[in-house]
C-alpha positions as CSV (number, residue, x, y, z in Angstrom):
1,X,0.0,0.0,0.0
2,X,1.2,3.7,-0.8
3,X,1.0,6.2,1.0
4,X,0.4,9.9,-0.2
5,X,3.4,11.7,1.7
6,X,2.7,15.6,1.2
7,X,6.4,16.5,1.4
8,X,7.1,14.2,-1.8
9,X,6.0,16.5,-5.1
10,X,7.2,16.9,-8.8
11,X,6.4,20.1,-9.6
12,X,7.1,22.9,-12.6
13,X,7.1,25.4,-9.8
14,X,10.4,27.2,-7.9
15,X,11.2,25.2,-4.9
16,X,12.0,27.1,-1.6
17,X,14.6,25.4,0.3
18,X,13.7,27.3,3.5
19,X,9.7,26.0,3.1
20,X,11.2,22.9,2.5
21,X,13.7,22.7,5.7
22,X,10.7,24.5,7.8
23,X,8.4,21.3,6.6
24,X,10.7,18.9,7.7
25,X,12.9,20.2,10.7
26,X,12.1,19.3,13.9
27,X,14.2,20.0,17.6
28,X,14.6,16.6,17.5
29,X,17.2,16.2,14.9
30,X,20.9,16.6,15.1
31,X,21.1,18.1,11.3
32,X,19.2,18.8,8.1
33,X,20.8,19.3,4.7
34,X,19.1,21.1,1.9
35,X,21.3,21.3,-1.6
36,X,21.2,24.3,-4.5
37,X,22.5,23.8,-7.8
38,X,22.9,26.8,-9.7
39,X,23.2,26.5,-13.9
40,X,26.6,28.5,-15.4
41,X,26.6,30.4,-18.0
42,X,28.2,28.1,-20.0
43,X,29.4,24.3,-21.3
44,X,32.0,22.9,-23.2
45,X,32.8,26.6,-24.6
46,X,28.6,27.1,-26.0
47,X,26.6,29.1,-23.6
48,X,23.8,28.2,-21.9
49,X,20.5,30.0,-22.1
50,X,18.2,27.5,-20.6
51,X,18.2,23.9,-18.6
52,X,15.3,21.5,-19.3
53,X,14.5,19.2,-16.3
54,X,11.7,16.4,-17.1
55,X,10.9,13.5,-14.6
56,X,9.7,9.8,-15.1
57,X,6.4,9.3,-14.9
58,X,7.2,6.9,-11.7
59,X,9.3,9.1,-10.1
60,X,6.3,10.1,-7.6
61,X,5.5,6.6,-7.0
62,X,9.5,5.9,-6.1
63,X,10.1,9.1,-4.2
64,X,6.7,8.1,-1.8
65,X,8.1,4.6,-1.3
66,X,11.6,5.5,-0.5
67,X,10.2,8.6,1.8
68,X,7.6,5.7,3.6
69,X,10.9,3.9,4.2
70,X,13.1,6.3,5.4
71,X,10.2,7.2,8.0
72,X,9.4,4.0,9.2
73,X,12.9,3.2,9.9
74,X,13.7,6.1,11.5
């Protein structure tokens, strides 16, 4: 059975890491690491003007399994 973990989401929208660590953080915990990637302005001498991200269509599914995991676990 799966089950529908709010904090897991594919989305076109920004992400914002402190939302994120505020959804997740508790007093509890001895750390929390959050990562941002930033895009240069260039690649094998070409610049870049845009990045493209796409996701498999069972990444969802996979992400909410591994998240059930890591909870019950832990």
């Amino acid at each position: 059975m799966t089950v529908r973990s709010p904090l897991v989401q594919i989305t076109e929208s920004a992400i914002d890491a402190r939302d994120v660590e505020r959804a997740v953080w508790s007093a509890s915990d001895g750390a929390m690491v959050t990562f941002s990637g930033v895009v240069r302005d260039h690649d094998g001498g070409r610049d870049v003007l845009d990045i493209e991200y796409s996701a498999h269509p069972t990444a969802r599914d996979v992400l909410e399994r591994l998240a059930g995991e890591v909870a019950t676990e832990h």
